[in-house]
C-alpha positions in Angstrom: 14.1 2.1 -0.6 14.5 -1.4 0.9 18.5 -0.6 0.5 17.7 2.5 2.8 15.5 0.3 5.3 18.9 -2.2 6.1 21.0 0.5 6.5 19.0 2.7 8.7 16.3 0.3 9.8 15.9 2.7 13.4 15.3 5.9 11.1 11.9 7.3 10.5 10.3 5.9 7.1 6.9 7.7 8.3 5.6 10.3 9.9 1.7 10.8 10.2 -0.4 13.5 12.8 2.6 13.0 15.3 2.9 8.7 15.1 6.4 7.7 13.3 6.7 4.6 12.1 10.7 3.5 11.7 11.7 1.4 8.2 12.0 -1.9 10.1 8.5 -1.7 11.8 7.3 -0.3 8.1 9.3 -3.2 6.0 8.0 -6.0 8.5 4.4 -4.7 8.5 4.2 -4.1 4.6 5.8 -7.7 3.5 3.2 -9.3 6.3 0.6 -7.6 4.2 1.9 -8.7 1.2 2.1 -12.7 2.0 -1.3 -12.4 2.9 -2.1 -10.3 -0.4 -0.4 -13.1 -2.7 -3.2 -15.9 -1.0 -6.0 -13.9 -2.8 -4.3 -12.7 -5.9 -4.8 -14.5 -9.4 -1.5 -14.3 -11.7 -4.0 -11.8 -14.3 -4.6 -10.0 -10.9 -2.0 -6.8 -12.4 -3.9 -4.1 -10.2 -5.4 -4.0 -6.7 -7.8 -1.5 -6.1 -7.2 0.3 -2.4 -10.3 2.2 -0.6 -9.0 4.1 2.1 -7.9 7.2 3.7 -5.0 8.9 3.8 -3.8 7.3 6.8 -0.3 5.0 7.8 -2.2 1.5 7.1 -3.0 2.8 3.7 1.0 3.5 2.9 1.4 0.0 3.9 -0.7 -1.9 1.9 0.6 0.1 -0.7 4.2 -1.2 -0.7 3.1 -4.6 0.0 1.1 -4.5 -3.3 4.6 -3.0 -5.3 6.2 -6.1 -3.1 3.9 -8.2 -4.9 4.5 -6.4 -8.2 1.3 -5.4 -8.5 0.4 -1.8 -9.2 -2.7 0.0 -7.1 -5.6 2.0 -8.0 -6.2 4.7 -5.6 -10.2 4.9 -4.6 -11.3 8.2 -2.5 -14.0 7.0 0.7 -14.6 10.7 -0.1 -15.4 10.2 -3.5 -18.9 9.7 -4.9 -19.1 6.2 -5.4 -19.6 7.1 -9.7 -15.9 8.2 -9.4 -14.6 5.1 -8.0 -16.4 3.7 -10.6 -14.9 5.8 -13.3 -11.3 5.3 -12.3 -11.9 1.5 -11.6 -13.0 1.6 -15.4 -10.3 4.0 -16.4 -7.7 1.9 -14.7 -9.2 -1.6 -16.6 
């Protein structure tokens, strides 16, 4: 994916509700997330929990948690909040 990103860094890497956002905006945006991720994180930190819609921000943070080599847990807003709670658990 990065590989793609320095070849085509002007190419589309997202498209949401009629916004695009190209690979370099979406590589420079996701590795700013990611420095600030690595402040808060503790080396036993191997998931991150993310709450949030479906929405570009979300796709971000994302990719700067697999930056960090973390993994993420996907929480719903929508969800009631017993099955956050369950996959939280599930994912522990």
């Amino acid at each position: 994916w990065l590989a793609t990103a320095a070849e085509f860094p002007d190419r589309p890497a997202l498209w949401y509700e009629g916004q695009t956002i190209d690979y370099q905006t979406f590589v420079r945006k996701s590795f700013g997330i990611a420095l600030e991720l690595k402040k808060h994180l503790q080396p036993a930190d191997a998931q991150v929990a993310i709450l949030a819609e479906r929405i570009p921000e979300t796709y971000l943070a994302i990719f700067a948690i697999w930056l960090c080599g973390r993994t993420y847990v996907p929480l719903s807003p929508t969800h009631p909040k017993e099955r956050n709670e369950q996959i939280l658990q599930a994912a522990s």
